[in-house]
C-alpha positions in Angstrom: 93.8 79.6 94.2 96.3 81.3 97.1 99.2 79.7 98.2 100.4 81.8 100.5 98.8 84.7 102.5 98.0 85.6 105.7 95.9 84.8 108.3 94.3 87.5 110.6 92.1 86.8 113.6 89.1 88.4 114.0 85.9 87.9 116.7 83.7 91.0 116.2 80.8 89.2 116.1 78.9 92.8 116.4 80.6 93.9 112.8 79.5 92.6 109.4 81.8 90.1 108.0 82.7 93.0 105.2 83.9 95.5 107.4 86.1 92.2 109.3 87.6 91.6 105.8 88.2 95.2 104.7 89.8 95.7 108.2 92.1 92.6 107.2 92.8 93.7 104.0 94.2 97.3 105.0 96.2 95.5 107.5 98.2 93.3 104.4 98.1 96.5 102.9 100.1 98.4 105.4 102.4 95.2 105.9 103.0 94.3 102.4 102.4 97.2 100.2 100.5 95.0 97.6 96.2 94.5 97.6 94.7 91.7 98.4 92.1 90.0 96.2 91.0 87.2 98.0 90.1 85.8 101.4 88.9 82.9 102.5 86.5 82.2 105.6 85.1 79.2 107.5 81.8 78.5 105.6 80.2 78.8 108.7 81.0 83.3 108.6 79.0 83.1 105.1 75.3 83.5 104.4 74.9 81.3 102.4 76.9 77.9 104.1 76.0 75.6 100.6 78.3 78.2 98.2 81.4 75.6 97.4 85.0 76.5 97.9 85.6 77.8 93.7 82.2 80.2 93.7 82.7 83.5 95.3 80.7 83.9 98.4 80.8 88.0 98.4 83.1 90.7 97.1 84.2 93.5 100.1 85.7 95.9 98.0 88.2 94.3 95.5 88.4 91.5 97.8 86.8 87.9 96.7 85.6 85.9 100.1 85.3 82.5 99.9 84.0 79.7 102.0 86.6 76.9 103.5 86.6 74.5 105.6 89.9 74.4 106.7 90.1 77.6 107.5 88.8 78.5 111.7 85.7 80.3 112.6 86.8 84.3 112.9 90.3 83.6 111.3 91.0 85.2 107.8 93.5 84.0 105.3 93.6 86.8 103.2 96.0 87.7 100.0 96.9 87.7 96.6 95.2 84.9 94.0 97.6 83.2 91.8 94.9 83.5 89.2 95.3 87.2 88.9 
């Protein structure tokens, strides 16, 4: 689970939802000098809409994206698992 993170906007509906996060994730990077592990995305951005919240959707890089529905269509909340 993530507590805190951030949340990046992004509606480049022409790029993959991979290159979206890894453009995300090198932002937090730059900010915060730390690498993010985990983002999640409205279900609707996924493949695959049925994958529940705790299963991993897809991995960009070292990032694991995850369906929620809390989070907006084209918004990112991206950052560090407290798992880790």
């Amino acid at each position: 689970m993530m507590y805190t993170g951030m949340l990046w906007f992004d509606n480049d509906a022409k790029s993959e939802l991979r290159l979206r996060v890894e453009r995300a994730a090198e932002y937090y990077r730059r900010k915060y000098g730390q690498q993010p592990n985990l983002c999640f995305v409205h279900p609707s951005m996924l493949a695959n809409r049925d994958i529940p919240m705790t299963e991993p959707a897809i991995n960009s890089g070292n990032v694991e994206v995850r369906g929620m529905k809390t989070v907006l269509p084209n918004h990112f909340w991206i950052g560090i698992s407290q798992d880790a």
